[in-house]
C-alpha positions as CSV (number, residue, x, y, z in Angstrom):
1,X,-52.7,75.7,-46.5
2,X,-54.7,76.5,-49.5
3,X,-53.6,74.7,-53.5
4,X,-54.1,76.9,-56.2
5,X,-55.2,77.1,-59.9
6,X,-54.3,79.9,-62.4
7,X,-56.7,80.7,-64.9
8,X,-56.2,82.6,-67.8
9,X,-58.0,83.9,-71.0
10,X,-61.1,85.2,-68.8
11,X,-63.5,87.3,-70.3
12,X,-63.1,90.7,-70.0
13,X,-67.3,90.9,-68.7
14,X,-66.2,88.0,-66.2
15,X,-66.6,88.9,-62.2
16,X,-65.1,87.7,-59.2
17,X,-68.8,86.1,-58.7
18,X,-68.9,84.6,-62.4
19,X,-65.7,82.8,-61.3
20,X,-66.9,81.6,-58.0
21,X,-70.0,80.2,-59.3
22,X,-67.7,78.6,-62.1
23,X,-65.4,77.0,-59.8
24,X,-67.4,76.1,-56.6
25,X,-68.3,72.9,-58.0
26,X,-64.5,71.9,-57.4
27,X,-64.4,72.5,-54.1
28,X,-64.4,74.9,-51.0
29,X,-62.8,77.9,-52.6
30,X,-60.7,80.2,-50.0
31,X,-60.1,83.2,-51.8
32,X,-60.1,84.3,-55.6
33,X,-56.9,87.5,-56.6
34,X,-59.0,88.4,-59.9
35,X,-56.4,90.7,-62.3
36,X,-58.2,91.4,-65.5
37,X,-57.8,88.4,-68.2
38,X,-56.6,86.1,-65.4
39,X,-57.0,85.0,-61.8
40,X,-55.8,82.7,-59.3
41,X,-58.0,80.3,-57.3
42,X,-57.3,79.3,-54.1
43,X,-59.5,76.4,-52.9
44,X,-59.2,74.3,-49.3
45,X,-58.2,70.7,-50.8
46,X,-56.1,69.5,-53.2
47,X,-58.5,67.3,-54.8
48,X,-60.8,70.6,-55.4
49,X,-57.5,72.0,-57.1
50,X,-57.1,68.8,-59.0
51,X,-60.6,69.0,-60.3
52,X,-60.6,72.5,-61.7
53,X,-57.3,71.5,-63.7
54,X,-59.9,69.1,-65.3
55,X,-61.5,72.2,-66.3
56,X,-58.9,73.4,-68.8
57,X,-60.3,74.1,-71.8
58,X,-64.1,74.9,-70.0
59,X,-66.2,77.5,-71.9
60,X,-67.0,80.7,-69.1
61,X,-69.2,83.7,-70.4
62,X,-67.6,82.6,-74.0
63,X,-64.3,83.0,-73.0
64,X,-62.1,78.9,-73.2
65,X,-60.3,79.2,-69.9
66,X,-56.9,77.9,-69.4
67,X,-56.4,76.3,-66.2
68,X,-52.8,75.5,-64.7
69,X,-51.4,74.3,-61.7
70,X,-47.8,73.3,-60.5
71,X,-49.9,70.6,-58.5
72,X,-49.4,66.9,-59.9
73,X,-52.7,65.8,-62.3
74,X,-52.7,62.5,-60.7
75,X,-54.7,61.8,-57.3
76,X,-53.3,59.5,-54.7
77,X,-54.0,56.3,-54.6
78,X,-57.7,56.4,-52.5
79,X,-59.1,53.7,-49.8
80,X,-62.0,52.5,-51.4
81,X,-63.8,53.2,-47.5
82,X,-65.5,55.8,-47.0
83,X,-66.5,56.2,-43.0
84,X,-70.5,55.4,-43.1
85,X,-73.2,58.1,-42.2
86,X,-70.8,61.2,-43.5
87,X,-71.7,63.2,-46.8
88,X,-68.8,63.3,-49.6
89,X,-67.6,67.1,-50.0
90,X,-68.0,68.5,-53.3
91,X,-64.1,67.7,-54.0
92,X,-64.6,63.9,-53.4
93,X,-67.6,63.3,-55.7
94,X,-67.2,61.7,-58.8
95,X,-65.4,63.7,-61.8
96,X,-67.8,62.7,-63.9
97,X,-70.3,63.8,-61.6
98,X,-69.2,67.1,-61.1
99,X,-69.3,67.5,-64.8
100,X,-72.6,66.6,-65.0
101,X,-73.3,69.9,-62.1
102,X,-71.5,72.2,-64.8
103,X,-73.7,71.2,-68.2
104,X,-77.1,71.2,-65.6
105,X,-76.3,74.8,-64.6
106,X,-75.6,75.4,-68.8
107,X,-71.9,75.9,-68.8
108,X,-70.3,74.8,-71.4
109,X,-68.0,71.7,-71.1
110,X,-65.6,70.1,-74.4
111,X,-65.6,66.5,-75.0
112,X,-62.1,66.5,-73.8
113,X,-63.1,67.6,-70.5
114,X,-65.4,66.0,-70.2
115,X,-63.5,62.5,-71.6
116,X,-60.9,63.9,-68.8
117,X,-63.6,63.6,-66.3
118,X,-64.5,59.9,-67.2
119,X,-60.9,59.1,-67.2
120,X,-59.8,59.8,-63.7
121,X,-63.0,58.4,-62.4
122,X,-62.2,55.4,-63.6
123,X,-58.7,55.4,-63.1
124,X,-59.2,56.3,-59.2
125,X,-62.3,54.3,-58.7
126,X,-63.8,57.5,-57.4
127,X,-67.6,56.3,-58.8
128,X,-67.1,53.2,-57.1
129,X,-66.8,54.7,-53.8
130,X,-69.0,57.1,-54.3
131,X,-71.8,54.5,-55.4
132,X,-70.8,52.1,-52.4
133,X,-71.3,55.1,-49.9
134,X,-75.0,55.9,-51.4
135,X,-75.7,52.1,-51.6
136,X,-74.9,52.0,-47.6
137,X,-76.8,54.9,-46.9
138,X,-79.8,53.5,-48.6
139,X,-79.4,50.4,-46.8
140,X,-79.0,51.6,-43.8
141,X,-81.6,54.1,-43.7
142,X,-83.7,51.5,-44.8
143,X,-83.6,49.2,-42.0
144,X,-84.3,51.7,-39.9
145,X,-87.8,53.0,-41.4
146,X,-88.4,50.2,-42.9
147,X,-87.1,47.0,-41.3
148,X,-84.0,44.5,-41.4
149,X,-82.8,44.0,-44.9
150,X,-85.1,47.0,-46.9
151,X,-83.9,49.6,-48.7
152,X,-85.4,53.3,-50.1
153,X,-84.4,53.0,-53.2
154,X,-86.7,49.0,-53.0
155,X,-89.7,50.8,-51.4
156,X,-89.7,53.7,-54.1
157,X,-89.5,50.8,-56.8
158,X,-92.4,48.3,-55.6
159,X,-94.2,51.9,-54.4
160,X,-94.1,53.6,-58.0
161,X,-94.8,49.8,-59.4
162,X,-97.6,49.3,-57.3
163,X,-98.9,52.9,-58.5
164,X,-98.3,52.3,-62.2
165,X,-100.1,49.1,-61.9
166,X,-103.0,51.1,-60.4
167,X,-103.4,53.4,-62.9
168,X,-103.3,51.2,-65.9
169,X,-106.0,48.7,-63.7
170,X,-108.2,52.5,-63.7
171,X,-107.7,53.3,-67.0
172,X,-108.6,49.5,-68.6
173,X,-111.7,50.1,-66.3
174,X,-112.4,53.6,-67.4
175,X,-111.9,52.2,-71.1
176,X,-114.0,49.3,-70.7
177,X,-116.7,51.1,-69.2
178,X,-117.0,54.1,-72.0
179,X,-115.9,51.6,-74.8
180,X,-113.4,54.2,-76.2
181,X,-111.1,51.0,-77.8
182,X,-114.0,49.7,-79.0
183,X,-115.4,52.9,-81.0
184,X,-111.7,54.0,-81.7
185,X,-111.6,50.2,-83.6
186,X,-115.2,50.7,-84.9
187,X,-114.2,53.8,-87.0
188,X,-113.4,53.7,-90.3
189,X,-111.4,55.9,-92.3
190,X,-113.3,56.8,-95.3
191,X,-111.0,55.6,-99.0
């Protein structure tokens, strides 16, 4: 079963490809029936459907795309789980997320869909999961190169800490040594 999206007012200079690249972020795509100003995307899951409906009103090769569906805009009700040591597909990450994909790789995004995005993160407690699943995956990997109750993310922190603390130790050493604060003080602007 595949869930479409139509999409119309497409730039006339706008591919197959341009549209693929536009809507991957959603979602496995399946196939793409491209017709001049419009097209319809197929994609695997509903939720990558769902997501490129938040995309109405997205910005592609300076065209505003219209994006349409007869799929509901509302997402069913998710369990907050999500089964340990698997990665999220693209459709299940964060709207907000996603979003963030599109502006990186310079598309253009409106504040609406962009507000859109926000909204049904929040409203599904999408970011929630999706931050509990990274937060057992650094725990976990942790105690396993690291030891019982250590994280990555807590080894990069005391590991950049520790080097920061080095460098500024160097540099107070290099400064002391050459006087550079000292002569930088002792110099006097002329009136």
């Amino acid at each position: 079963m595949s869930y479409s999206v139509q999409v119309s007012g497409i730039a006339p200079a706008t591919t197959e490809q341009h549209l693929h690249d536009f809507f991957t972020f959603c979602g496995t795509i399946k196939s793409i029936d491209h017709k001049e100003k419009t097209a319809t995307i197929h994609f695997e899951k509903a939720s990558a459907a769902k997501t490129a409906l938040m995309l109405n009103g997205g910005t592609l090769d300076g065209a505003t795309l219209s994006v349409t569906s007869d799929l509901p805009l509302d997402d069913p009700a998710h369990d907050d789980a999500h089964p340990e040591g698997t990665p999220f597909d693209q459709s299940d990450k964060p709207r907000a997320g996603i979003a963030a994909e599109y502006l990186a790789k310079g598309y253009v995004l409106s504040d609406s869909v962009l507000q859109r995005a926000i909204e049904i993160d929040h409203k599904q407690g999408i970011s929630k999961r999706f931050l509990s699943y990274f937060h057992s995956v650094d725990t976990a990997l942790g105690a396993r190169a690291l030891g019982p109750e250590q994280t990555i993310s807590g080894k990069v922190t005391s590991t950049v800490g520790a080097a920061t603390q080095t460098a500024t130790q160097q540099a107070k050493s290099l400064d002391e040594q050459r006087g550079i604060s000292k002569t930088a003080n002792d110099v006097r602007v002329p009136s």
